[in-house]
Biopython code that builds the backbone (N, CA, C, O; Angstrom):
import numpy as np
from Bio.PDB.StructureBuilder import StructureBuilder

atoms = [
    (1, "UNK", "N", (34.466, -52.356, 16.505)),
    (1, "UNK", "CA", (33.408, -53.277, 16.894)),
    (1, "UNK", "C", (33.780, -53.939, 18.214)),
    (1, "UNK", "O", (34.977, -54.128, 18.430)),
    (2, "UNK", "N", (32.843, -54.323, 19.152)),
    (2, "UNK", "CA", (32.840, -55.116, 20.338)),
    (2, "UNK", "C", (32.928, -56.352, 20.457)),
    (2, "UNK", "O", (32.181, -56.826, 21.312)),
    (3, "UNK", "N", (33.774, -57.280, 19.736)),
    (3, "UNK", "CA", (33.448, -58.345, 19.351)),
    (3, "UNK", "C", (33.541, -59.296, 20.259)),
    (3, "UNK", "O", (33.225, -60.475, 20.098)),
    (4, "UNK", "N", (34.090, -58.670, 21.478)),
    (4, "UNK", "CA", (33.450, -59.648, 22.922)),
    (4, "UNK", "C", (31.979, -59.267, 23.093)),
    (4, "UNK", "O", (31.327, -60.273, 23.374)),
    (5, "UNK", "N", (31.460, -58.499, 23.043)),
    (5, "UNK", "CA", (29.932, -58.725, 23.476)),
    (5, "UNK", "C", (29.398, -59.164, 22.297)),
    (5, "UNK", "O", (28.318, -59.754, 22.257)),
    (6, "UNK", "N", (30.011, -58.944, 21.408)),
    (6, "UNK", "CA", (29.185, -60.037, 20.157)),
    (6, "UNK", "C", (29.094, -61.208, 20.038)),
    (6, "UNK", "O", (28.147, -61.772, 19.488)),
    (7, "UNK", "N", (30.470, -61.985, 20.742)),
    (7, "UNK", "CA", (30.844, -63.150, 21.149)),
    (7, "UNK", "C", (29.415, -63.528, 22.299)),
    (7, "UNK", "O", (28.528, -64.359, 22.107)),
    (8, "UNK", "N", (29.575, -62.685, 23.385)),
    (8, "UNK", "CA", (28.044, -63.203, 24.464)),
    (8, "UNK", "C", (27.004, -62.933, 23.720)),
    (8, "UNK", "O", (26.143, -63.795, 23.900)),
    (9, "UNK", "N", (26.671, -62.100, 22.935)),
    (9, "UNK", "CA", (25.419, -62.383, 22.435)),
    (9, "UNK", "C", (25.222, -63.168, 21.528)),
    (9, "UNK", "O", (24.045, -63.504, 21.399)),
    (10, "UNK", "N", (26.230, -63.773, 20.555)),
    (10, "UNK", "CA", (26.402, -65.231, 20.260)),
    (10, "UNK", "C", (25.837, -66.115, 21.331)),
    (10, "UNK", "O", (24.636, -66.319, 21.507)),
    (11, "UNK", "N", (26.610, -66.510, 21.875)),
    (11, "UNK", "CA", (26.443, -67.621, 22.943)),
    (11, "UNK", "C", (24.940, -67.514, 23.816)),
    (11, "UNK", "O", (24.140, -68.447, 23.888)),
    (12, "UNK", "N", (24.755, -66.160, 24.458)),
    (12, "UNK", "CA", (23.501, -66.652, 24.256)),
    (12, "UNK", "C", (22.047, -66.746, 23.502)),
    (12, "UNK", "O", (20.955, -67.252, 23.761)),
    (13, "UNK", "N", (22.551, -66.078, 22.558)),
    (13, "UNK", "CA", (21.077, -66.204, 21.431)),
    (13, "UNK", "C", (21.439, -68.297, 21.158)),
    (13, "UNK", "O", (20.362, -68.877, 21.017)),
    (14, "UNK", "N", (22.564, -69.186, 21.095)),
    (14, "UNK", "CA", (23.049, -70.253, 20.892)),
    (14, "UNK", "C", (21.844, -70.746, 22.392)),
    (14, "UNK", "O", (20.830, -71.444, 22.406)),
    (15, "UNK", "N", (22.414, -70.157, 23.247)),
    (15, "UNK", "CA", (21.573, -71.036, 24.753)),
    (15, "UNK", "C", (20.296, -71.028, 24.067)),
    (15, "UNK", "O", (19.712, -71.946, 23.491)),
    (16, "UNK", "N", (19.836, -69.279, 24.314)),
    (16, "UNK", "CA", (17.907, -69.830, 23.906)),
    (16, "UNK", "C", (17.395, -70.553, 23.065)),
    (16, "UNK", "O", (16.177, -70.700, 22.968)),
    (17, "UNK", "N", (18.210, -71.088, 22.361)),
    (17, "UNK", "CA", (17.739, -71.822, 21.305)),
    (17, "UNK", "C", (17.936, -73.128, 21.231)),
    (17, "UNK", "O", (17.749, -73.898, 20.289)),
    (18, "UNK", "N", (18.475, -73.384, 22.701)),
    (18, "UNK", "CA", (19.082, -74.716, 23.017)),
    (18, "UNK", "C", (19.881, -75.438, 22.057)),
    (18, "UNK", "O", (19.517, -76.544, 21.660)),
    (19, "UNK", "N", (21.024, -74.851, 21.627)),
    (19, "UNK", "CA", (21.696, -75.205, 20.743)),
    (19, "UNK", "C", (22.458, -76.490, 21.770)),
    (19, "UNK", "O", (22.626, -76.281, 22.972)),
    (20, "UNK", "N", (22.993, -78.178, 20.934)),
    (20, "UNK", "CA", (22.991, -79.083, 21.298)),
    (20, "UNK", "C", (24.424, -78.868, 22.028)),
    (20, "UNK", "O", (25.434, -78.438, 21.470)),
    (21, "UNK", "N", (24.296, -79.298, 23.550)),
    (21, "UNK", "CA", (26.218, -79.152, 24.074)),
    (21, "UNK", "C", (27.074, -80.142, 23.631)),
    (21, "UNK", "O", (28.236, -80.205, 24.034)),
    (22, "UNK", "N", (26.572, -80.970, 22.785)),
    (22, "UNK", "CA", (27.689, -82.030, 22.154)),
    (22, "UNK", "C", (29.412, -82.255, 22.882)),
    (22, "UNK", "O", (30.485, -82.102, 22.298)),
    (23, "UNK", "N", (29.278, -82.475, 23.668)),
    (23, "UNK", "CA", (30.236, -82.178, 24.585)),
    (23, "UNK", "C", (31.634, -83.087, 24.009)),
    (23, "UNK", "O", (31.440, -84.287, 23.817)),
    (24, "UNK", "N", (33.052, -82.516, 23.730)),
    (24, "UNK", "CA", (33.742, -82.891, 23.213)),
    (24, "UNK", "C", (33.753, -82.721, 21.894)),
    (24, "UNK", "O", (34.777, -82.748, 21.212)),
    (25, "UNK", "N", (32.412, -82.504, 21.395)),
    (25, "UNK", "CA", (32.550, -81.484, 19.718)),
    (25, "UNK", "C", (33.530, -79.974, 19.662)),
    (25, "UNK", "O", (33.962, -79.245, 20.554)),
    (26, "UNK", "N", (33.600, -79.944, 18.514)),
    (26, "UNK", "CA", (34.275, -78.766, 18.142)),
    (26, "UNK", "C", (32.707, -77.955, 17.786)),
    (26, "UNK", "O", (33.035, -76.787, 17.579)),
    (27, "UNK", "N", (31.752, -78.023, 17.687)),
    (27, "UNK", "CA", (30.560, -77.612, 16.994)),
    (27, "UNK", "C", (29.339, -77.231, 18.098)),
    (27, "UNK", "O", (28.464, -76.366, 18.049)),
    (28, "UNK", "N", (29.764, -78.582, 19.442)),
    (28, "UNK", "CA", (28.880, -78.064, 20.543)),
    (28, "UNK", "C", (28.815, -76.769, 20.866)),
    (28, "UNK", "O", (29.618, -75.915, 20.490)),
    (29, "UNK", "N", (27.332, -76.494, 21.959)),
    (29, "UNK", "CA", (27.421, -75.503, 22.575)),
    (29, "UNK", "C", (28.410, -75.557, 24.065)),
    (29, "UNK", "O", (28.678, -74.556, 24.729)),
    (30, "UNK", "N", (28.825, -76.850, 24.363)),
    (30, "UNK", "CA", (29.911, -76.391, 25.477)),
    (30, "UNK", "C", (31.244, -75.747, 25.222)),
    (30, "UNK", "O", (32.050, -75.078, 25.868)),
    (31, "UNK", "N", (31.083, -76.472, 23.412)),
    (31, "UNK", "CA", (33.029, -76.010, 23.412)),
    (31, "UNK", "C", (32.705, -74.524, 22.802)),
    (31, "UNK", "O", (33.787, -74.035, 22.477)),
    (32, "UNK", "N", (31.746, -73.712, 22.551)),
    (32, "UNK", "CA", (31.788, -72.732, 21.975)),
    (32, "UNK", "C", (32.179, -71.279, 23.484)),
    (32, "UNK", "O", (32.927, -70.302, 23.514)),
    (33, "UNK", "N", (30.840, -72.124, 24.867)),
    (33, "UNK", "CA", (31.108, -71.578, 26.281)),
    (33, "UNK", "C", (32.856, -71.448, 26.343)),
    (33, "UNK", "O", (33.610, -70.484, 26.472)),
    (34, "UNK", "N", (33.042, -72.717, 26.204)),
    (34, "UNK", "CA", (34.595, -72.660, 26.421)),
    (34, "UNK", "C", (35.687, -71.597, 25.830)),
    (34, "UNK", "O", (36.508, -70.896, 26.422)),
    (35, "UNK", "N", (35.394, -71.739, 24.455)),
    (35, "UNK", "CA", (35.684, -70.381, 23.552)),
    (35, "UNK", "C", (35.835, -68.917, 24.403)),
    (35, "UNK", "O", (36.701, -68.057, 24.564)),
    (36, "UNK", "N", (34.637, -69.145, 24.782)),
    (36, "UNK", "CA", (33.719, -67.317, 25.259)),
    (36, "UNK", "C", (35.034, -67.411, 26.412)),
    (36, "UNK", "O", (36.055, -66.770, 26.161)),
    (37, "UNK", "N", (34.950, -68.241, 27.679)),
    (37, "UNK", "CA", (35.930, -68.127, 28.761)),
    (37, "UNK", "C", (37.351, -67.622, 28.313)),
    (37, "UNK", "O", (37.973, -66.699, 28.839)),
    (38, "UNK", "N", (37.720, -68.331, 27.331)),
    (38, "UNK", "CA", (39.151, -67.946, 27.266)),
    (38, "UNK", "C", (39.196, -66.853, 26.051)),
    (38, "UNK", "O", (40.350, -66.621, 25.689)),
    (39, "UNK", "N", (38.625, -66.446, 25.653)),
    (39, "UNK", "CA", (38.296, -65.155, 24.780)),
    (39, "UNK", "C", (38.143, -64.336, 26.263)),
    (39, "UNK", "O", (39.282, -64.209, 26.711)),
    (40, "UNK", "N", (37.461, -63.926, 26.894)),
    (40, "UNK", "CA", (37.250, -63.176, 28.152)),
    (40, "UNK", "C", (38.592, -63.257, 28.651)),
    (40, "UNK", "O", (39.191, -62.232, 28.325)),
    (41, "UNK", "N", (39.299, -64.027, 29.290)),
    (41, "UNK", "CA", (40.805, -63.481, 29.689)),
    (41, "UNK", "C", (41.215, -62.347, 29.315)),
    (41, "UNK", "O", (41.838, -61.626, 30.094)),
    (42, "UNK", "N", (40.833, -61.837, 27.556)),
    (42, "UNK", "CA", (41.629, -61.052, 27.410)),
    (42, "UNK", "C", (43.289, -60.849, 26.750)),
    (42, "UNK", "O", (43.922, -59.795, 26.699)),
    (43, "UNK", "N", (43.613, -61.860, 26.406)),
    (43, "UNK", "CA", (44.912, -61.800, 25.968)),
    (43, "UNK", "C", (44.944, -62.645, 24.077)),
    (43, "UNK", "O", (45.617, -63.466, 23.454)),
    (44, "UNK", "N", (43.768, -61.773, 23.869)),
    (44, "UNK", "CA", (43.526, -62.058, 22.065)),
    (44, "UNK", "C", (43.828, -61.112, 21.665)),
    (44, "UNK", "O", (43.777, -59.987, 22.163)),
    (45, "UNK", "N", (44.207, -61.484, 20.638)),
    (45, "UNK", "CA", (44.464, -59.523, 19.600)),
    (45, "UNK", "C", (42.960, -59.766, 18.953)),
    (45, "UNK", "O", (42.248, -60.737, 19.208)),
    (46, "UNK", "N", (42.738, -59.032, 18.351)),
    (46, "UNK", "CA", (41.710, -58.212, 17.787)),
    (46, "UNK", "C", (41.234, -59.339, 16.778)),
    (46, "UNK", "O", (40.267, -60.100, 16.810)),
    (47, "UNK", "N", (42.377, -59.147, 15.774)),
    (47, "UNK", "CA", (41.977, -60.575, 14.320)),
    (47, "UNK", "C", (41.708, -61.888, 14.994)),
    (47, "UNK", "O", (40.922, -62.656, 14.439)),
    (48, "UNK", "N", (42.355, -62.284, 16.300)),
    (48, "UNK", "CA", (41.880, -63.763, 16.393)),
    (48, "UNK", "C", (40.775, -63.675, 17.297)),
    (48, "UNK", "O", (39.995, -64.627, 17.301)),
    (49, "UNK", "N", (40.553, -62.669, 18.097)),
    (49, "UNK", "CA", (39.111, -62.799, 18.612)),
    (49, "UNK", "C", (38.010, -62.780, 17.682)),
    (49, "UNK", "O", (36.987, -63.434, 17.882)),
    (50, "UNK", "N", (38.242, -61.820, 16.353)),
    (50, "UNK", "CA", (37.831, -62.080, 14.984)),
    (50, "UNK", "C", (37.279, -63.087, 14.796)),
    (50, "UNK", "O", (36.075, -63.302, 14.936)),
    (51, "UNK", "N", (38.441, -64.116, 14.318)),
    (51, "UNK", "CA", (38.287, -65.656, 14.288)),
    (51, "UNK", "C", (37.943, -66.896, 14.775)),
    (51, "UNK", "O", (37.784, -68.008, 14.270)),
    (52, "UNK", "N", (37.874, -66.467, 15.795)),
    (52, "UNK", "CA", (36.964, -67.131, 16.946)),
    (52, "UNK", "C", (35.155, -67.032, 16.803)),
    (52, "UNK", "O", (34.215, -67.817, 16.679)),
    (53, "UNK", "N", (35.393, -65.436, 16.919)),
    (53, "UNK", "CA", (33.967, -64.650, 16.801)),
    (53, "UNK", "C", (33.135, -65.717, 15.708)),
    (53, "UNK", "O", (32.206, -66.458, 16.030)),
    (54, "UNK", "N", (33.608, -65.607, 14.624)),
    (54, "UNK", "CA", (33.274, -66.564, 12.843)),
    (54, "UNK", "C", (33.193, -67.226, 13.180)),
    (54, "UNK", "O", (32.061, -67.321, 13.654)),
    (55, "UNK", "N", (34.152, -68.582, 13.443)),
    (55, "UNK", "CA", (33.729, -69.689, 14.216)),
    (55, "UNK", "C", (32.509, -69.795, 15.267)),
    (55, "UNK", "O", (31.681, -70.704, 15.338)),
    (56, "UNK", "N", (32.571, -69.062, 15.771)),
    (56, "UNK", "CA", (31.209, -69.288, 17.068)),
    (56, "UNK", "C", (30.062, -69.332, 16.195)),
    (56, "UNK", "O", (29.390, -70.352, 16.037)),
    (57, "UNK", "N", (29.746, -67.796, 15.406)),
    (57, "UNK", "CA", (28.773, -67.426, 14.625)),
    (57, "UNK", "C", (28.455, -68.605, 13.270)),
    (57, "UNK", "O", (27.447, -68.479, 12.574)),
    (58, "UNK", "N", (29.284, -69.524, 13.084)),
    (58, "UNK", "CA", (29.315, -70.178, 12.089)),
    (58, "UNK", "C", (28.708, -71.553, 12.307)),
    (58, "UNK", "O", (28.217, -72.303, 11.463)),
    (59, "UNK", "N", (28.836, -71.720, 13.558)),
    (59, "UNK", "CA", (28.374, -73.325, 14.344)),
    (59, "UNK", "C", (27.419, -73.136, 14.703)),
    (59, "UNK", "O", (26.707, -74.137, 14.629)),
    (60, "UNK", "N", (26.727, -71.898, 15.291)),
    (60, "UNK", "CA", (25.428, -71.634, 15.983)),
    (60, "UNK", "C", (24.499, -71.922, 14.486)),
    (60, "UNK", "O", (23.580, -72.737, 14.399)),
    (61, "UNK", "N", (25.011, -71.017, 13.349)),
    (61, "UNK", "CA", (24.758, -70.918, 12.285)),
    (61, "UNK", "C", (24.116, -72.731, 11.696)),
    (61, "UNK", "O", (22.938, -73.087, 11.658)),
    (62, "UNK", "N", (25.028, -73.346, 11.413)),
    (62, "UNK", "CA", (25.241, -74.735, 10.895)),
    (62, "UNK", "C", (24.684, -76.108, 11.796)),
    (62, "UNK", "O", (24.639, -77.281, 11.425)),
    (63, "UNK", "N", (24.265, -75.481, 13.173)),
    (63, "UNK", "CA", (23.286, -76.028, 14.263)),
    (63, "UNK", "C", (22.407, -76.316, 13.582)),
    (63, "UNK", "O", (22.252, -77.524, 13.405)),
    (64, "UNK", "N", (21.645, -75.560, 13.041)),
    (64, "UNK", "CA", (20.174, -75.901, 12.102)),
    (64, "UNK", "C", (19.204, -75.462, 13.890)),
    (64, "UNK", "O", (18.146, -75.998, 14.221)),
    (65, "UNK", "N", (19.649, -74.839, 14.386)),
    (65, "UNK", "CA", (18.630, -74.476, 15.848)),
    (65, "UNK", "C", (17.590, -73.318, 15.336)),
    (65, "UNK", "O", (16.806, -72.952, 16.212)),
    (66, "UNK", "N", (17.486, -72.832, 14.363)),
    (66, "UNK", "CA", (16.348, -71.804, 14.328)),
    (66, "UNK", "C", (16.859, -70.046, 13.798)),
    (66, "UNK", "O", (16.244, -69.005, 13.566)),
    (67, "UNK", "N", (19.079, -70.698, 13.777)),
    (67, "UNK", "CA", (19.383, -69.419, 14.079)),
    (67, "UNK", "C", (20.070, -69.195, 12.501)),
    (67, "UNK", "O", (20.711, -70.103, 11.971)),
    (68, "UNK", "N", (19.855, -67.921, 11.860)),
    (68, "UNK", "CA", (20.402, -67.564, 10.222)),
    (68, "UNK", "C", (21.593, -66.222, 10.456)),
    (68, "UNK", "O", (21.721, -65.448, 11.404)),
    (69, "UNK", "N", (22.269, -66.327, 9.316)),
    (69, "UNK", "CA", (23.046, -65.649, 9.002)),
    (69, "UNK", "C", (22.870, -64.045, 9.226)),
    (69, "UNK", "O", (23.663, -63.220, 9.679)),
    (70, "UNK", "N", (21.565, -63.911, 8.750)),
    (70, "UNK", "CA", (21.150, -62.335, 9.521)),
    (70, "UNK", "C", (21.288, -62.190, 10.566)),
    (70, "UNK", "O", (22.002, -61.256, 10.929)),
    (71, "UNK", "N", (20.702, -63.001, 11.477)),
    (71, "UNK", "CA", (20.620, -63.096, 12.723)),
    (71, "UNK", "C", (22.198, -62.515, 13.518)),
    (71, "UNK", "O", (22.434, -61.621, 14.331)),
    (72, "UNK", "N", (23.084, -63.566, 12.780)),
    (72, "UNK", "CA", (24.473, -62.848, 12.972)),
    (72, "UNK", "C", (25.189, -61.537, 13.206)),
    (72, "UNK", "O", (25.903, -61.020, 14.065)),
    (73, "UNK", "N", (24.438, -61.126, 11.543)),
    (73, "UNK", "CA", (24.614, -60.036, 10.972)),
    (73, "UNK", "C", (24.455, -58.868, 11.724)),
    (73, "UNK", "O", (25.162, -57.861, 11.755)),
    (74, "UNK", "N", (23.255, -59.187, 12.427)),
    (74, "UNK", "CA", (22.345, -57.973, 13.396)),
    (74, "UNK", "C", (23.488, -57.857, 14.966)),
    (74, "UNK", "O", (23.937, -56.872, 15.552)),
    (75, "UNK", "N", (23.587, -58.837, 15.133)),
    (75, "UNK", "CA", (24.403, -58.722, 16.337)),
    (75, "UNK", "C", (26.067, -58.172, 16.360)),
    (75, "UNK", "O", (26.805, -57.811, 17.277)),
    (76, "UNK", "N", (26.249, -58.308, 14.859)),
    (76, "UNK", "CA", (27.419, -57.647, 14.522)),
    (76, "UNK", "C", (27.269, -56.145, 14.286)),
    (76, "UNK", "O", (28.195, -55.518, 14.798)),
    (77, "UNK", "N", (26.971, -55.896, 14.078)),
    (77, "UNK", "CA", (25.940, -54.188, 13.289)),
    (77, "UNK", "C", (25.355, -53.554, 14.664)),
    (77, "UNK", "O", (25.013, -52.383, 14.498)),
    (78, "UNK", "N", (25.152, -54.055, 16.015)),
    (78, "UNK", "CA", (24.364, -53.823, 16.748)),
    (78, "UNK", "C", (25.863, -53.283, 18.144)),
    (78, "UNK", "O", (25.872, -52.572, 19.149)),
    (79, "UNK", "N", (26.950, -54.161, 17.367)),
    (79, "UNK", "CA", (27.981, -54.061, 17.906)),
    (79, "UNK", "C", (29.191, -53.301, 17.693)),
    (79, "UNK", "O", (30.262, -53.301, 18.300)),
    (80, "UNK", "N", (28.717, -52.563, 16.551)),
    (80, "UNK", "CA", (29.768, -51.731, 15.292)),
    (80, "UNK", "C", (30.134, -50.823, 15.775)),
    (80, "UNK", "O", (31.326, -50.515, 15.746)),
    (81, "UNK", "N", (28.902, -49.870, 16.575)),
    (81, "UNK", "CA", (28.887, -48.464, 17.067)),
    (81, "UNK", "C", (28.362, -47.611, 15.752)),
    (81, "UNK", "O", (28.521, -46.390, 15.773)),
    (82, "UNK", "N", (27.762, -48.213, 14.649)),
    (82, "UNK", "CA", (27.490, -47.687, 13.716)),
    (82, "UNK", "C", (25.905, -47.498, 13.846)),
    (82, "UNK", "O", (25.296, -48.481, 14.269)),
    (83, "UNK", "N", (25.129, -46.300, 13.517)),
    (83, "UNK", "CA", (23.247, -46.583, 13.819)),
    (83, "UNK", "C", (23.019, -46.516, 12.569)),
    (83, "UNK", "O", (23.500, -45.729, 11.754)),
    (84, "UNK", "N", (22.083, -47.567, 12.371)),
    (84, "UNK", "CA", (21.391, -47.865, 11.398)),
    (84, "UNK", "C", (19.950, -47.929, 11.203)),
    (84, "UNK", "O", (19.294, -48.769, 11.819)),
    (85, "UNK", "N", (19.274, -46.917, 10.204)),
    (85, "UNK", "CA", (18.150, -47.025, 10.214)),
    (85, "UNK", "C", (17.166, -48.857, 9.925)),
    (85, "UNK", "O", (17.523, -49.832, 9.263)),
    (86, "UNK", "N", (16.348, -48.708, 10.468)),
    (86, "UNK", "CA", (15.491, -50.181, 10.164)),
    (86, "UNK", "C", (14.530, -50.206, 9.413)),
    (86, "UNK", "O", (13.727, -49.289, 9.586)),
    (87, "UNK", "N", (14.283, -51.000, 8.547)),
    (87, "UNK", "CA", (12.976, -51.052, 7.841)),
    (87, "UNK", "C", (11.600, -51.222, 8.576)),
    (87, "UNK", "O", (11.343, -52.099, 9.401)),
    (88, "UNK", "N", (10.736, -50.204, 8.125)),
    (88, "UNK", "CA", (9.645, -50.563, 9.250)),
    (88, "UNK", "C", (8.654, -51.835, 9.464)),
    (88, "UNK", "O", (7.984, -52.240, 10.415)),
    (89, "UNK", "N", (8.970, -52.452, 7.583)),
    (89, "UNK", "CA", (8.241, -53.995, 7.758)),
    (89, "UNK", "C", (8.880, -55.189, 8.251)),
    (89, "UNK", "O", (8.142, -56.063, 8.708)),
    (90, "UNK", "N", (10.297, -55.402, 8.233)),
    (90, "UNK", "CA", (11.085, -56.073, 9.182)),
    (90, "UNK", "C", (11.517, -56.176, 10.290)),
    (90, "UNK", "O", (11.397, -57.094, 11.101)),
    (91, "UNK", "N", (12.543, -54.300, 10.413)),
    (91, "UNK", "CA", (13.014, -54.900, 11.573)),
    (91, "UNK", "C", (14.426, -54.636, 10.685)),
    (91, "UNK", "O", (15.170, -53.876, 11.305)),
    (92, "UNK", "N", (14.949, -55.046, 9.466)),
    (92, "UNK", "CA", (16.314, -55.608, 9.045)),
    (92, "UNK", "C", (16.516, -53.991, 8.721)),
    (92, "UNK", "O", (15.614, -53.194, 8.467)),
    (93, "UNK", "N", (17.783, -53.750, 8.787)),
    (93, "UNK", "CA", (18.922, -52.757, 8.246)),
    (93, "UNK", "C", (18.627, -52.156, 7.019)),
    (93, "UNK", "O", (18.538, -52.847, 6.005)),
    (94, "UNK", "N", (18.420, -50.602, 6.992)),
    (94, "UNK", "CA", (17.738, -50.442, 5.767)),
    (94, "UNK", "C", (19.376, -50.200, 4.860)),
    (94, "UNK", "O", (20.142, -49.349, 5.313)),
    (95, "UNK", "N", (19.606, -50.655, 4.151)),
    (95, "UNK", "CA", (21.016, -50.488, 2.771)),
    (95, "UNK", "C", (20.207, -50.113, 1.273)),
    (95, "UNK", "O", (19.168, -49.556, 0.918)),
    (96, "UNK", "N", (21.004, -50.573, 0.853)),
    (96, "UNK", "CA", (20.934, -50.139, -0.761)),
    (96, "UNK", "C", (20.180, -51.607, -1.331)),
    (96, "UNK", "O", (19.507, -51.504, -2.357)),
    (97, "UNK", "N", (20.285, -52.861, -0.717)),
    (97, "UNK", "CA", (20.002, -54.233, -1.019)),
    (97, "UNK", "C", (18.338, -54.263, -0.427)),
    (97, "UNK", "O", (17.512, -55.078, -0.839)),
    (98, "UNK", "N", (18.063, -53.270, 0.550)),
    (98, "UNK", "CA", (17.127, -53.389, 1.050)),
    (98, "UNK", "C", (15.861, -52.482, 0.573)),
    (98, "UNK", "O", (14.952, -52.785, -0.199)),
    (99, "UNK", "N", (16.109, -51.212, 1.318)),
    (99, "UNK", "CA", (15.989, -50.066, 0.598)),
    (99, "UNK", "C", (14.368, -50.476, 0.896)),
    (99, "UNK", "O", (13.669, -50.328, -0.107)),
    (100, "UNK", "N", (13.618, -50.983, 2.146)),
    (100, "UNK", "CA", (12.377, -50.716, 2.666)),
    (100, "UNK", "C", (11.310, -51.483, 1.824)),
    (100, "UNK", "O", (10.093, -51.312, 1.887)),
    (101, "UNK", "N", (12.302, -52.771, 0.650)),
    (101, "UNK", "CA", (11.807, -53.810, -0.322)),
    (101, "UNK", "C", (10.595, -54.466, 0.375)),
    (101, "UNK", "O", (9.744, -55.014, -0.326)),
    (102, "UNK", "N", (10.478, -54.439, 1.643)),
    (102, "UNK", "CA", (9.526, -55.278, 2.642)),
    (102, "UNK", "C", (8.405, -54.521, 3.317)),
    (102, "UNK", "O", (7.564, -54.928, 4.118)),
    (103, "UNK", "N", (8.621, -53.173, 2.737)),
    (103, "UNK", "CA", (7.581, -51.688, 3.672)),
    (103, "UNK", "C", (6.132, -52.444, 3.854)),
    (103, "UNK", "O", (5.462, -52.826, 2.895)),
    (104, "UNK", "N", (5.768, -52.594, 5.164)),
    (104, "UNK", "CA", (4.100, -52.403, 5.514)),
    (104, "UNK", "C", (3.737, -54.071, 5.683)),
    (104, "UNK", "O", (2.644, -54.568, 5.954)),
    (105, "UNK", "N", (4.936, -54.702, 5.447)),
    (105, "UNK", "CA", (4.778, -56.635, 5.221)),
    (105, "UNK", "C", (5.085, -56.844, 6.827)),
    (105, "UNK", "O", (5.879, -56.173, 7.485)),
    (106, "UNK", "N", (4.339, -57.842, 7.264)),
    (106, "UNK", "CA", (5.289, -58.718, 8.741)),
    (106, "UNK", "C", (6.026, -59.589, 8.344)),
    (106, "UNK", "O", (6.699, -60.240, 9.143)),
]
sb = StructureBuilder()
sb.init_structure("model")
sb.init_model(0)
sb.init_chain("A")
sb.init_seg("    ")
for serial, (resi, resn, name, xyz) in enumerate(atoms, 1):
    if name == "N":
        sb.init_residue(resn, " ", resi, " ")
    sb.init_atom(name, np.array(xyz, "f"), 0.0, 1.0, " ", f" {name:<3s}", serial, name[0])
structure = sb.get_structure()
């Protein structure tokens, strides 16, 4: 998985949604930017860019800005290198949980 570009597409699906910069929060959208910068250096291993990644995805999450756990989900999955068929009434990942439960609905 790419979990630096999952990280930017975190951050900015967080912008469009004007998630709050609470500046000096651990929860803002500045300290999450901040995150992204020093994640970009480059000198993370894999598990803690991981952990970072969760964290980001978890605050955007707990914002209450408009943005859900799927939402996440998709940007992780989108980032896997894995293709996944879509349901044609959603949009969402067709699985075994899904299985097209939503066919022909908006």
């Amino acid at each position: 998985m790419d979990q630096l570009a999952a990280f930017r597409d975190t951050i900015a699906l967080a912008r469009f949604h004007d998630m709050p910069e609470k500046p000096g929060s651990t929860v803002g959208f500045a300290h999450l930017r901040s995150m992204l910068d020093i994640a970009e250096s480059g000198e993370f291993s894999e598990s803690k860019l991981g952990r970072w990644l969760g964290w980001a995805q978890c605050a955007v999450v707990a914002a209450d800005i408009g943005v859900v756990l799927d939402d996440m989900k998709y940007i992780n999955r989108a980032h896997s290198g894995v293709t996944y068929h879509l349901c044609p009434g959603c949009g969402h990942p067709l699985d075994e949980s899904h299985a097209g439960s939503c066919y022909g609905t908006t």
